[in-house]
N, C-alpha and C positions, 0 to 999 in steps of 0.2 A: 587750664582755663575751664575746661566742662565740670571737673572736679569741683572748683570754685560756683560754678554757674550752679552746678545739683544740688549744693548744699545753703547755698542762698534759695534757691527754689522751695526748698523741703524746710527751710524755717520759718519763709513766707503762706508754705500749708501748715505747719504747727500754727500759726498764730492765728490761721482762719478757722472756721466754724469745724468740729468734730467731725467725722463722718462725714463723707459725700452726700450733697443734695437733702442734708438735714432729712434724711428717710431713718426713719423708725417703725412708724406702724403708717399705715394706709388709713383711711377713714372708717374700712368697715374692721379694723383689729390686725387685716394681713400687715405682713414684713413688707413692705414697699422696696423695690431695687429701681433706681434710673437707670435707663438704658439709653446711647443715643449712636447711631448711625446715621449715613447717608443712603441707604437705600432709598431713593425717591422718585426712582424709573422701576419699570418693568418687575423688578426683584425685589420692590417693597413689600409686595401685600404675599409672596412667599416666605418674607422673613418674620411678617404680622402672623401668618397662620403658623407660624411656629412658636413663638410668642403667647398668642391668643392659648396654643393649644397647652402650653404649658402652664397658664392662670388658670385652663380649667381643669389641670389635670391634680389641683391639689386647692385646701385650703389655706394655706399659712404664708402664703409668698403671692406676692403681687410684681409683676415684673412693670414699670410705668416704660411706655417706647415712645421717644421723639423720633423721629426721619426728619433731617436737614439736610441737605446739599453742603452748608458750611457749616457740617458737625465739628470740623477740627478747631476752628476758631473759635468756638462754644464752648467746647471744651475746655480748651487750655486757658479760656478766659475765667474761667472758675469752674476748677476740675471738679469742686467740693459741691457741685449741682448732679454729676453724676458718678455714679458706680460701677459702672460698665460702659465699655464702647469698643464700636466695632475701629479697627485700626490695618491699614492696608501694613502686609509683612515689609514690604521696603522704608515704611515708617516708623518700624520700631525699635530699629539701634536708636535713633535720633528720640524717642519719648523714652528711651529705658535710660539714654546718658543723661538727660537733662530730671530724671528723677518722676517723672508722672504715671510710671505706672507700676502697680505692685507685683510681686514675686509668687506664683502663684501652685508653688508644690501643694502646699496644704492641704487646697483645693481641688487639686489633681485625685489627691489621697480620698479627702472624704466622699468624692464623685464616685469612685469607683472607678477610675482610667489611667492609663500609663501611656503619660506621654511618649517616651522610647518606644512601647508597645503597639501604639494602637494607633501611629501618624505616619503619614507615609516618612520616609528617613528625609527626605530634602526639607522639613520644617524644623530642623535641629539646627543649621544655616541661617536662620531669621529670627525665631522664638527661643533659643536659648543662648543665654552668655554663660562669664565662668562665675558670676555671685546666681543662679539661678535660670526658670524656666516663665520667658512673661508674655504667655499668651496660650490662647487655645486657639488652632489650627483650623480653619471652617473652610475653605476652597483653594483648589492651586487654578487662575486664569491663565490659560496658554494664550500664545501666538495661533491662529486659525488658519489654516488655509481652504477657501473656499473657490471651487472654480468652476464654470459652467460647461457642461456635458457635451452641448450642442458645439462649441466653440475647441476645446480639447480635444474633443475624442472619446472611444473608452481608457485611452492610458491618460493622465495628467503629468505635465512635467514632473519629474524628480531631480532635473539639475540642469545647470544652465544652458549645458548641449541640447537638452531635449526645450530649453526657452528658446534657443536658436533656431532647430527645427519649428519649433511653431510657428515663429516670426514668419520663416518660409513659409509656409504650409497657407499661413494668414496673410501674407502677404500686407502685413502690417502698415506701411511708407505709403502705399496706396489705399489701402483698404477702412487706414483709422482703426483698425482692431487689433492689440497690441495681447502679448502673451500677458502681461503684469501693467497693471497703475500704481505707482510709486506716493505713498500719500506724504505731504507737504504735512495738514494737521492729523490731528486725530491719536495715529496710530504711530507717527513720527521715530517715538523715541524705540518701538521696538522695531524699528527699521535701520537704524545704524547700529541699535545692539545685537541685530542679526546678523549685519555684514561683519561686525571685530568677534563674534562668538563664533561664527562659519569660520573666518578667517585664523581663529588661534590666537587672538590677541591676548597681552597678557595685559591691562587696561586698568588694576589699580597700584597703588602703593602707598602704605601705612593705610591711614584715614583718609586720605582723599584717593582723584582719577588721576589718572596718567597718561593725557592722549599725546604726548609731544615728543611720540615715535616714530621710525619709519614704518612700520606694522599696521600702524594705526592710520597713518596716512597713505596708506597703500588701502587699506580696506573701503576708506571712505572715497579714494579714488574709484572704487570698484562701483559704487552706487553712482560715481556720477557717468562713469563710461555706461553704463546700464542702459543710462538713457539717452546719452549724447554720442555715444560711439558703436554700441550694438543696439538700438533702438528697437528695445524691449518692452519700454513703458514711455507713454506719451509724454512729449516735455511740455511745460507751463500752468501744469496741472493747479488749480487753486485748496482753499479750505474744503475737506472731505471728499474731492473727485475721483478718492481712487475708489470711496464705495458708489458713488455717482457714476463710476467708469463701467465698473462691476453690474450694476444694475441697469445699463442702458441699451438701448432697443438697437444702436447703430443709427449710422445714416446724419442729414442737416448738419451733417458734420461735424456732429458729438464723437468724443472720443469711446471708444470703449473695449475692455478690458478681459481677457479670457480667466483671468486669474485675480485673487485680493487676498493679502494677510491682512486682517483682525483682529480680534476676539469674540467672543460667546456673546457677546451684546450685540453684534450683525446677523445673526444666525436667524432669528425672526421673519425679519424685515426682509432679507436675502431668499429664506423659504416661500413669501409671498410672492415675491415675484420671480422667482425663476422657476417654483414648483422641483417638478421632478428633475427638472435639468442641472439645479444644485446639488456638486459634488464635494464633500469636507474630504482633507488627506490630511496626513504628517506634512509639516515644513517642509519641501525641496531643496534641497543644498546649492545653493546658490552660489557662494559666495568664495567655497573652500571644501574642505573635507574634513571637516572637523564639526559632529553634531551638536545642534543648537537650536536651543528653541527659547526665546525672552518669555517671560511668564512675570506672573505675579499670586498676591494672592488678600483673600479675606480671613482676620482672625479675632475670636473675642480676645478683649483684655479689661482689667480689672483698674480702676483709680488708685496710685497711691494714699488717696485719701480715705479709702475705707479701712474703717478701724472695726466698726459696730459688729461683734461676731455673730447675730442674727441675719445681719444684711450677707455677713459672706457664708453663712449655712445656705442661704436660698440661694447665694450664683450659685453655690456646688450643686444643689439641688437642679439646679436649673441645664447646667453643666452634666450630668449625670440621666437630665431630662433628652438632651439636644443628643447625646452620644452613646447612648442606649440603641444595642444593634439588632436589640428585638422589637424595638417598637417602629422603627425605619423613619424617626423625625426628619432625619438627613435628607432622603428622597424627596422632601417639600422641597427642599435647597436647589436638589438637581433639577427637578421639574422647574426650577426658575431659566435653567441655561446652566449652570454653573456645576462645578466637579468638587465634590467634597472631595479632603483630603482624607477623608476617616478611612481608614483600611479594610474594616469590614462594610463600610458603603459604599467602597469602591469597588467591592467585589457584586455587591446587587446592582450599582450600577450598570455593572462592563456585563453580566449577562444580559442586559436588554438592551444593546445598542439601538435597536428602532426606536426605541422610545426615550434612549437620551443619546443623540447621535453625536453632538457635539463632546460630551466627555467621554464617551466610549473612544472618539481617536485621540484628543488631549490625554489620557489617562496612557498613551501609548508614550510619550514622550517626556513622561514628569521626569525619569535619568538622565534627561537630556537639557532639560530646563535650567531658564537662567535669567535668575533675580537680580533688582540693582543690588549691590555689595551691600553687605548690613553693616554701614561707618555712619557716621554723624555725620548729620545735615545732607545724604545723602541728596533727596529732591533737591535743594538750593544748588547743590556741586552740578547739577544736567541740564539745569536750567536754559543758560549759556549753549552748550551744544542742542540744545532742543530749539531753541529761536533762535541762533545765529548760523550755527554751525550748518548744520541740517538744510535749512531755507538756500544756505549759499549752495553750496553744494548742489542741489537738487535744480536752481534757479541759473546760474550760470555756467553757461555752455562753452568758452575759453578760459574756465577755471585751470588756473598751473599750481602744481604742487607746492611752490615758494608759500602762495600767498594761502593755501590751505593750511601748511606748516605754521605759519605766523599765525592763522587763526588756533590752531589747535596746542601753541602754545600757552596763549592768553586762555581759552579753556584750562589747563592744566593748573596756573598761577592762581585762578578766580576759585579753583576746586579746593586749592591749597590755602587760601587762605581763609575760605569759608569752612575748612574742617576746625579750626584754630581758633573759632569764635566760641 
């Protein structure tokens, strides 16, 4: 069926306009490239100043940049508008089967970079199949662990004995101050992917997910005893509380929380107010003994539809621009929050931990990280465990394993037949 779907896709681009986004020359003679992302928080005008610095680091290439929030629907609504786009790694089995994005050795080659050589090895996982290599590598986001000093201690928990003792210590039941806030939205889906990745789950099969185990239904038992049986994390929490737990003063009978997993996007916000009392570590083992840390990541990728070989001299060029490890383009990237995956900017990185705190401990855990599985349709198969699963679980307090089962069956059926489409 995808077979079918790619080549219906790819006759539907033969038959529209040559070349992406009708780019040939720009108005003043440059080679025009479209670019579109959604950087449109925080990490925009980081990925502008790399951008910017590459229009003015040459005459013959013009890079044009949209920032969308709904760059994907832009995209795929006529890919032949742009030339590039930035493409989260768990999104790109699903644009590489349905045919939208091109094969980009070529480009590798004329850059001057080797993808085997110059990528941390976990983006051979996501950016490579066996017809090829379709994408360039820009960031791995981990899972965060943030926890505040005055509340912990000097040690911070590293596993659930030492969440227990805090509990004590905090005297949690009375005190509303809980070692961990359990987030409902937000950060959701790398919340249950942490408890089956702790736990050992084995959680795909073929193209789709396979939760309709007992492994799997022991793990996500483990998130709800968390809250209902060792009261570790407040229960009733609503949309974003666990960073709202995280950042609260105590007291009027706000909950609040000694510890938050995240991402690199709370780290800001989390610095303001807690100041010197924010403490980042590696993940705690929570859940099992088997290391794990959910992550993700950002990668450039190229349009199937670009044919124009001037258009694809200037990504290379551009390409060659961004990952050049003498000119430290990358370090714009980091300075946003974010941990390039380039190997020699992860070595200029990790020597300044002060001044990029957040990927200096991410960067500790990339052997241990863990992406959604690169199959088709991946997002649509989590969907389901992201609003149902999850919410139940975390919501109800005489939850029994029957009716977990039963739900984690119907996840499994809706994964499977969503790979199939």
């Amino acid at each position: 069926m995808k077979k079918r779907l790619a080549m219906a896709l790819a006759l539907v681009m033969a038959l529209s306009l040559m070349g992406a986004g009708g780019t040939a020359e720009a108005s003043d003679g440059k080679v025009k490239i479209s670019f579109i992302n959604s950087f449109t928080g925080g990490d925009g005008p980081f990925m502008s100043k790399i951008v910017d610095g590459f229009n003015e680091s040459q005459d013959t290439y013009y890079i044009e940049q949209l920032q969308d929030a709904d760059h994907y629907t832009k995209f795929k609504a006529d890919p032949n508008n742009f030339d590039m786009l930035i493409i989260h790694a768990d999104w790109i089995s699903t644009y590489h089967a349905i045919g939208l994005l091109r094969e980009v050795s070529d480009i590798y080659e004329k850059a001057g970079i080797s993808f085997e050589d110059d990528f941390h090895p976990i983006t051979q996982t996501y950016a490579k199949y066996d017809d090829g290599v379709f994408a360039f590598p820009l960031d791995l986001y981990a899972e965060t662990y943030y926890y505040n000093k005055d509340l912990t201690g000097d040690s911070a928990p590293a596993n659930y004995d030492d969440m227990i003792a805090l509990r004590d210590k905090l005297d949690s039941e009375n005190s509303n101050i809980y070692p961990i806030a359990l987030p409902l939205t937000g950060d959701h889906q790398w919340g249950w992917m942490t408890a089956l990745g702790q736990s050992g789950c084995n959680w795909v099969e073929d193209e789709h997910i396979k939760l309709d185990t007992d492994e799997v239904c022991d793990a996500f038992m483990k998130i709800h005893d968390l809250i209902y049986v060792d009261h570790l994390s407040p229960a009733g929490l609503g949309a974003e509380d666990h960073f709202n737990c995280f950042v609260a003063e105590g007291g009027s009978g706000v909950a609040q929380s000694a510890m938050m997993l995240s991402g690199p996007w709370k780290y800001t916000t989390s610095k303001e107010v807690l100041g010197d009392k924010l403490g980042i570590g590696t993940l705690p083992q929570i859940y099992g003994d088997t290391p794990c840390v959910p992550a993700g990541g950002h990668t450039f990728a190229v349009s199937a539809n670009v044919t124009d070989q001037d258009v694809l001299d200037g990504i290379a060029a551009f390409m060659a621009y961004v990952y050049n490890p003498d000119d430290d383009v990358l370090l714009n990237w980091a300075d946003s929050g974010q941990a390039p995956i380039h190997l020699a900017t992860m070595e200029k990185v990790k020597a300044q931990p002060d001044v990029y705190p957040v990927a200096a401990v991410n960067y500790t855990i990339f052997d241990d990280a863990m992406i959604l599985p690169a199959i088709y349709n991946i997002r649509e198969q989590v969907k389901y465990v992201n609003e149902t699963v999850w919410a139940t679980v975390l919501q109800t307090e005489d939850l029994n394993r029957d009716d977990l089962m039963s739900m984690l069956e119907e996840a499994t059926m809706i994964a499977e037949e969503l790979s199939l489409l």
